[in-house]
C-alpha positions in Angstrom: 0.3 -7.3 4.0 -1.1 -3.9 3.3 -2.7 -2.1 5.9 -2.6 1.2 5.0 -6.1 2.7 5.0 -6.0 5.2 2.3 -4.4 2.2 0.2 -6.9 0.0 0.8 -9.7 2.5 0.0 -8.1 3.2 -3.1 -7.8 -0.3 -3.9 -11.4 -0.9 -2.9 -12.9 1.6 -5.5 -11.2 0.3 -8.3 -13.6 -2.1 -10.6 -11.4 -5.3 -9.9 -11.7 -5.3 -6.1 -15.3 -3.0 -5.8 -17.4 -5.9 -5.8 -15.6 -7.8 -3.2 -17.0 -8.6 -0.4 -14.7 -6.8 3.4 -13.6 -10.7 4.0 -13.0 -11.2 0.1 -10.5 -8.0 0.4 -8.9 -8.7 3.3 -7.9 -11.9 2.2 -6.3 -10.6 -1.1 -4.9 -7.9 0.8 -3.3 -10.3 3.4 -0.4 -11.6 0.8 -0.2 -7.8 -1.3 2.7 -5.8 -1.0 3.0 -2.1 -1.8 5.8 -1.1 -3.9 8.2 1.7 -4.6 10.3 2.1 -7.4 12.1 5.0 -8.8 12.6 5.7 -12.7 14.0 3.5 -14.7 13.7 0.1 -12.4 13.3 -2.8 -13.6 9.7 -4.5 -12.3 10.2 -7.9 -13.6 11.5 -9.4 -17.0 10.1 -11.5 -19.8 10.0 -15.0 -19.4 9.8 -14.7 -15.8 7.3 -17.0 -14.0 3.9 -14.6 -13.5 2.4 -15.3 -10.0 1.3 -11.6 -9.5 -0.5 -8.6 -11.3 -0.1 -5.2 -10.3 -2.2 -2.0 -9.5 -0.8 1.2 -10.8 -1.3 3.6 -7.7 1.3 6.3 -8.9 3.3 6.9 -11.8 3.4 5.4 -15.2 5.8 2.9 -16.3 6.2 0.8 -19.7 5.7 -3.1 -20.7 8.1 -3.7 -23.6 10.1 -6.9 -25.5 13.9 -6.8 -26.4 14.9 -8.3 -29.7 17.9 -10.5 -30.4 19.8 -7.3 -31.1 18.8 -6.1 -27.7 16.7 -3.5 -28.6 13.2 -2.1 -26.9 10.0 -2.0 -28.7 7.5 -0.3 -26.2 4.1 -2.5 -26.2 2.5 -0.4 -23.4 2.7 2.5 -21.3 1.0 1.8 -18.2 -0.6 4.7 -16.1 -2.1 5.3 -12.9 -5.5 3.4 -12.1 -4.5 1.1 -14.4 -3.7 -2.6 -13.8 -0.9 -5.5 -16.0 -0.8 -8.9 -16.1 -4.0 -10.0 -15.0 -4.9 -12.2 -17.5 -1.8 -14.7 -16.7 -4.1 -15.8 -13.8 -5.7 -17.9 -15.5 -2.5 -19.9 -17.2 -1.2 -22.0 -14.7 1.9 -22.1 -16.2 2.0 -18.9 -17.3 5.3 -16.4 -17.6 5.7 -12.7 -18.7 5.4 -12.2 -22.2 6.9 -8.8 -21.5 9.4 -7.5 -19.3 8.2 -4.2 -16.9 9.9 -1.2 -16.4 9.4 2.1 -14.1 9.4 5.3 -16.3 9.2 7.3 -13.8 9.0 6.7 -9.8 6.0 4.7 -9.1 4.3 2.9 -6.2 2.6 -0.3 -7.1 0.2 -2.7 -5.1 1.4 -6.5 -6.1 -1.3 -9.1 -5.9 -0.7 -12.6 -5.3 -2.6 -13.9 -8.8 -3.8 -17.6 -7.4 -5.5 -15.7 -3.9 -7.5 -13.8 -6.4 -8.3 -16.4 -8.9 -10.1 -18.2 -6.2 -11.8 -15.8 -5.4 -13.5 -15.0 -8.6 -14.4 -19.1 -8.5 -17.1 -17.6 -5.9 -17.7 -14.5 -7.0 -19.5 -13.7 -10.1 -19.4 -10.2 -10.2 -15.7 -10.1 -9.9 -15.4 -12.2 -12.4 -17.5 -10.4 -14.7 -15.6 -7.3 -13.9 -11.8 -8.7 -14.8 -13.6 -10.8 -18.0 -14.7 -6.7 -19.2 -11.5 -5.6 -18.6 -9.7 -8.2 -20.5 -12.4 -7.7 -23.2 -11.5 -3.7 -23.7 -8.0 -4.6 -23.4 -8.7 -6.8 -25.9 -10.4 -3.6 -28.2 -7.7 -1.6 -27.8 -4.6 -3.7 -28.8 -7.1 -5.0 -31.7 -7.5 -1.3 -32.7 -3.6 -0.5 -32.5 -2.9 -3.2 -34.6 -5.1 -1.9 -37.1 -3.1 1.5 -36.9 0.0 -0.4 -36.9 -0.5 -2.3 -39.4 -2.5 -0.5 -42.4 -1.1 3.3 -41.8 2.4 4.9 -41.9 4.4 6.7 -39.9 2.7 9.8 -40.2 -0.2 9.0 -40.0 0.3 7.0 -37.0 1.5 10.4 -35.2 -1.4 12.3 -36.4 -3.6 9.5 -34.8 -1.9 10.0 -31.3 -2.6 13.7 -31.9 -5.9 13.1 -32.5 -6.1 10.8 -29.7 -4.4 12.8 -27.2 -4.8 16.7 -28.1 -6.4 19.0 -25.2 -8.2 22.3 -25.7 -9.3 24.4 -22.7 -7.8 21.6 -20.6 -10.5 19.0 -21.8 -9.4 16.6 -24.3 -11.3 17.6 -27.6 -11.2 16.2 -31.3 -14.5 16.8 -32.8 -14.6 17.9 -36.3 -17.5 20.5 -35.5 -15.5 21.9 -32.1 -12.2 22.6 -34.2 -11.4 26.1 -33.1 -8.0 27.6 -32.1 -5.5 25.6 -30.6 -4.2 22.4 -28.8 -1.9 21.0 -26.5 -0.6 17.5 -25.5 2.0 17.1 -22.4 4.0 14.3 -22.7 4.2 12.3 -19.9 6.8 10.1 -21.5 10.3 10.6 -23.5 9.9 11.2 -27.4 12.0 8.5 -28.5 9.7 6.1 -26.0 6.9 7.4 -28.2 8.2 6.8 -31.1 8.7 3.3 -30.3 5.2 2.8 -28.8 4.1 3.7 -32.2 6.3 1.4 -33.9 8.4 4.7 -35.8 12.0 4.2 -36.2 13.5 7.2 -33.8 15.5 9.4 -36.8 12.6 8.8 -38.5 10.1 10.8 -35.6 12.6 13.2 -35.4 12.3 13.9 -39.3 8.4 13.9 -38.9 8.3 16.5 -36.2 10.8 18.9 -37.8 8.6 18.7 -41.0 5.3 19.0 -39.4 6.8 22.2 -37.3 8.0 23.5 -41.1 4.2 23.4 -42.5 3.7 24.9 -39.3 1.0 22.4 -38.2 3.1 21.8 -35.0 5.6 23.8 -32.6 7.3 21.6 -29.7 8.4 23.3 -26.0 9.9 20.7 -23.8 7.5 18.0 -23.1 4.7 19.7 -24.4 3.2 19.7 -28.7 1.4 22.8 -29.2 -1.0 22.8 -32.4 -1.4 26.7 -33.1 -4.7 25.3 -35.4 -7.0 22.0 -34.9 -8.3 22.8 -37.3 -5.8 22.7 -39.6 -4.2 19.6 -38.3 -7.2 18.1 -38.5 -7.5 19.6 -43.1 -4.2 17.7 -43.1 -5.2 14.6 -41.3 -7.9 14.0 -43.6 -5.9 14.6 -46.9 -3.5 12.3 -45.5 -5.9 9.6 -45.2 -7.7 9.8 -48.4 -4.4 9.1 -50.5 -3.1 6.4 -48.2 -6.5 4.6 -48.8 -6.4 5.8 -53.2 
């Protein structure tokens, strides 16, 4: 049972629980557990039987399947504020379809998925609020799929540029608002990137050193500095015209 007040504040101001009523809470809170993990722990693993979803409260880790050869594909990287495997709630026989695994440490809130369930049963708002979530979920995978599936590997990276590229400490990627430079800090490995956008490891590596020789990028640890947006973005958009000729 959780019973830690700052937890429970927390987890009252997030959308799925902010339109429960004190009783509603305390009863989903009454079979929670709050969880620790360092890097690299396993959280559970595909195929296992899902009777709980999980509130990230700090950290990131990643959802991900393993092949027949035993190899990783990353399907997710899941961040603070952010919550995974909901939606099995509502599949009574429902398992993992992915395994879960702490990138970095990472504290967790574990819900017990049939409390909640019927709970929503009385509680319309609620309800709508997990059925909006599912639906953007829904957006986004729809829209990586898209990427996934209809552009290549560079393009896919310039995308996540696009996507994730601060200026001035705000993130920023409008054509009109192009000037000087960018920065994105990663807050997961390369090669884990490179997976989550489906690029073959040598193949990222080969990408980066190229886009550092045209001098588009320069990469410092964890951090990809773009000395011009505006030229990233010139090259971006030539890009995309001759995938789509």
């Amino acid at each position: 049972m959780i019973t830690n007040n700052h937890v429970k504040a927390s987890m009252a101001q997030h959308h799925l629980f902010a339109s429960l009523e004190c009783e509603e809470l305390n009863a989903i809170l009454k079979p929670s557990s709050y969880l620790s993990f360092v890097e690299q722990t396993p959280i559970f693993y595909q195929g296992d039987i899902a009777r709980r979803f999980y509130l990230v409260m700090e950290g990131h880790l990643q959802l991900y399947r393993t092949n027949l050869q035993g190899q990783e594909k990353v399907i997710e990287i899941v961040r603070q504020g952010q919550t995974f495997a909901e939606a099995l709630m509502f599949d009574k026989c429902a398992r993992y379809p992915v395994s879960a695994k702490s990138i970095s440490a990472c504290e967790l809130i574990s819900v017990d998925s049939e409390v909640y369930l019927k709970i929503l049963k009385n509680n319309a708002t609620a309800c709508f609020a997990i059925m909006a979530n599912m639906s953007k979920r829904l957006r986004k995978h729809l829209n990586e799929v898209e990427v996934l599936s209809l552009e290549n590997a560079q393009n896919r990276f310039l995308l996540f540029l696009q996507a994730n590229v601060h200026q001035n400490g705000e993130k920023q990627w409008h054509q009109d608002e192009l000037d000087g430079e960018g920065i994105i800090k990663l807050d997961i490995p390369k090669q884990m990137l490179a997976s989550r956008l489906s690029i073959q490891p040598e193949t990222f590596s080969r990408l980066i050193k190229k886009m550092i020789q045209e001098g588009l990028i320069w990469v410092k640890g964890d951090k990809i500095h773009i000395p011009s947006l505006n030229q990233l973005y010139v090259s971006s958009e030539s890009l995309f015209s001759k995938a789509r000729e």
